[in-house]
Phi, psi and omega in degrees: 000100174228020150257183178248146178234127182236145191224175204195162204204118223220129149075044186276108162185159209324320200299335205254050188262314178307343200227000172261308187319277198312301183279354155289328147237074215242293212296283204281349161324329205240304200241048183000251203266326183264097188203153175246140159249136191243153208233129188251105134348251167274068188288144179061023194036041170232015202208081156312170126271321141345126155107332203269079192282006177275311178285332164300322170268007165269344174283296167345296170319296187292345153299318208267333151343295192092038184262130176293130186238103164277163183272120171259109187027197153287281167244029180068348184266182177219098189262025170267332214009063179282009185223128168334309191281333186266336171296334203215350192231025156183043172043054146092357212256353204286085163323302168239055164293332209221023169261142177300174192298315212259329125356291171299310212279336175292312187297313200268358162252352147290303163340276199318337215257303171308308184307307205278269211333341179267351196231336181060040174200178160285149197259135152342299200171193168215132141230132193300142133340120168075346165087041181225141175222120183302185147311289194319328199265330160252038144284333187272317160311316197264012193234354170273327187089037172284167176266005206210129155208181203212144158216192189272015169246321194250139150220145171203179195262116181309141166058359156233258198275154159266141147319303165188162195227144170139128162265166180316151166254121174204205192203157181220150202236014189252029172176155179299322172285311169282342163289313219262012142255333139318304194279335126327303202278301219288313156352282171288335197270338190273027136230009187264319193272013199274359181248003161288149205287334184243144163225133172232151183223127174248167172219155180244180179297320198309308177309326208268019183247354174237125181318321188276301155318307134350278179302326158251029119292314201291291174346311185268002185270314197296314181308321187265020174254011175266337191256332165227161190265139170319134169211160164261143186291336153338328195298293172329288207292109209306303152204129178316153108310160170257115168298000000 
């Protein structure tokens, strides 16, 4: 076994808490502890966390855990929808798909401020909503120090090495035409993608609502844990940077 498998858990924050319970374990049947959760401050501006000490302190847990925790945007919508792919290939979510630089480093230095007080540590990384990125934005990322960021083809360190290539394996649950075509693409991919040295696989809230997903995730985890070993995405970086 000599590749790594990264696994990812999308879209963390009180609202999604009853469906984050179920794909963690889900998840950790095949990669126990070694899974990232990426975690939204405010999703949709109805669900904080600030303020929210029951969920601060499940983040904290699942830190201390060691399951690795990224900043996932602020609040995941995008109420500009200034870009084709965030109006229509993602019901509105691409958050920094259109932000200007000063714009992107205020949403992400507010994050950062919720999240790590909540976790009592540095976060992992950012990763954007829908994996979309402004300019602006990974201008903000390389002016952040973060060390770690992934879209859906690429992950790599802002402003220095990429890591690894190859796309996410994930799902979409808002129509019948998009299942049924995930659950295709996920089909093929957990034997197409088995000879990339990284595989990432994400899961959303969205998924514990369909069955059939449900069953090709667990199906494409147990097949790629036979060809890559459960990692954290930290395990690539040769050494963090230090923020």
């Amino acid at each position: 076994m000599t590749g790594r498998l990264l696994a990812s858990i999308h879209d963390v924050s009180p609202r999604s808490e009853a469906a984050v319970d179920v794909l963690l374990n889900a998840l950790g049947r095949h990669v126990g502890q070694r899974l990232a959760m990426l975690v939204v401050p405010d999703h949709w501006n109805e669900a904080p966390i600030a303020g929210n000490r029951a969920f601060q302190a499940r983040l904290r847990g699942w830190a201390d855990a060691g399951i690795e925790m990224f900043l996932h945007g602020w609040c995941h919508r995008d109420d500009r929808q200034a870009t084709l792919a965030s109006r229509h290939m993602t019901a509105g979510e691409g958050e920094f798909s259109s932000l200007d630089a000063a714009e992107a480093s205020a949403r992400i230095e507010r994050g950062l401020a919720v999240v790590e007080d909540a976790i009592g540590r540095s976060v992992a990384g950012f990763i954007a909503p829908a994996w979309l990125y402004s300019e602006g934005t990974h201008q903000a990322l390389v002016a952040h120090k973060l060390p770690l960021a992934e879209d859906h083809m690429t992950l790599w360190q802002p402003g220095g090495a990429t890591l690894a290539r190859g796309p996410v394996i994930t799902w979409a649950s808002r129509s019948r035409p998009r299942i049924a075509s995930s659950l295709a693409v996920a089909a093929l991919g957990r034997y197409a993608l088995k000879l990339l040295p990284v595989v990432r696989v994400a899961v959303h809230p969205g998924d514990v609502t369909v069955p059939a997903i449900m069953a090709s995730i667990d199906a494409t985890l147990a097949r790629l844990v036979t060809s890559h070993a459960p990692s954290r995405y930290a395990d690539l970086v040769p050494q963090s940077p230090v923020r």
